[in-house]
Structure formats: C-alpha cells, structure tokens
N, C-alpha and C positions, 0 to 999 in steps of 0.2 A: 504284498500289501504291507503297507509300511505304518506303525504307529508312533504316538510320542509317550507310551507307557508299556513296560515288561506285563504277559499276561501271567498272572498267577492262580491257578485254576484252586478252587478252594476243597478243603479239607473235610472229607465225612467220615465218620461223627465228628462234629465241631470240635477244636482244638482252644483252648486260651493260646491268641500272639500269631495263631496262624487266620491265613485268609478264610472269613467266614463265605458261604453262600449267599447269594444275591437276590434267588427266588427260587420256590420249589415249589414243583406242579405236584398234584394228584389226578391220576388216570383212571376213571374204570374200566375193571375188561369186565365179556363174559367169562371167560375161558383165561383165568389165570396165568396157570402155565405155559398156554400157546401163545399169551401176548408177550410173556416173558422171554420168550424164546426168539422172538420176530423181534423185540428189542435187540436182542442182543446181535441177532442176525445183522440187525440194520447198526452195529457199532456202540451200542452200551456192553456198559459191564455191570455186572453184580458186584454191589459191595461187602465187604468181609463181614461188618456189622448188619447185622438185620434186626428189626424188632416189632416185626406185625406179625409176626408168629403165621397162620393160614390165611390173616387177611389183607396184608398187602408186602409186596417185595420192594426194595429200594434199589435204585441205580444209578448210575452215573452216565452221563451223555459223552461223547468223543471230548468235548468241551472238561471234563469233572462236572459238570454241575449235575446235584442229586433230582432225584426226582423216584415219585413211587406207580408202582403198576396196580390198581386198588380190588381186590374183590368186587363184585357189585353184587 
C-alpha cells in the first residue's frame, strides 16, 4: 500500500515538536488484568509511563496510538 505521506506514529506521554496523538479511546473491562493481558496477546504494548495507578493501564496499539484498559 502506497501513500503520499511518511507515517509517524505519535509519542506517549506527549512530547513538545514530536508527533501528538490523534484520538485516544477508553475501555472498560471487568477483569483488568485479563483484558490487559488479551491486549497485549492480540499486539499492544504497555507503555513505560503509567498513571491510573489500579484504575486503568495505558497502551499502545501495533499502530503507537495510546489507548487505556479502564477498571469498571
């Protein structure tokens, strides 16, 4: 697949001058850790910065784009 622009996958936690995020979702699970875990299965990552402390994890999609897994 060919484009007429370079993708630059954006930068979390936000950076000044680097590529921002374009949309970020929030998920609920029941089961925290087991949807966290099926993320990752299915190709996200965990990212190094966290800040929901037990109420939600943050990630990244194959893509970088963030995205978080939310307590419910």
């Amino acid at each position: 697949m060919e484009s007429d622009f370079d993708y630059i996958p954006p930068v979390w936690p936000e950076e000044p001058g680097k590529q921002q995020k374009q949309m970020h979702f929030n998920f609920q699970a029941d089961d925290l850790p087991a949807a966290v875990d099926e993320a990752i299965r299915l190709g996200a990552t965990k990212t190094a910065a966290q800040y929901g402390g037990a109420q939600f994890v943050t990630l990244l999609d194959p893509e970088g784009h963030p995205f978080c897994l939310c307590r419910k």
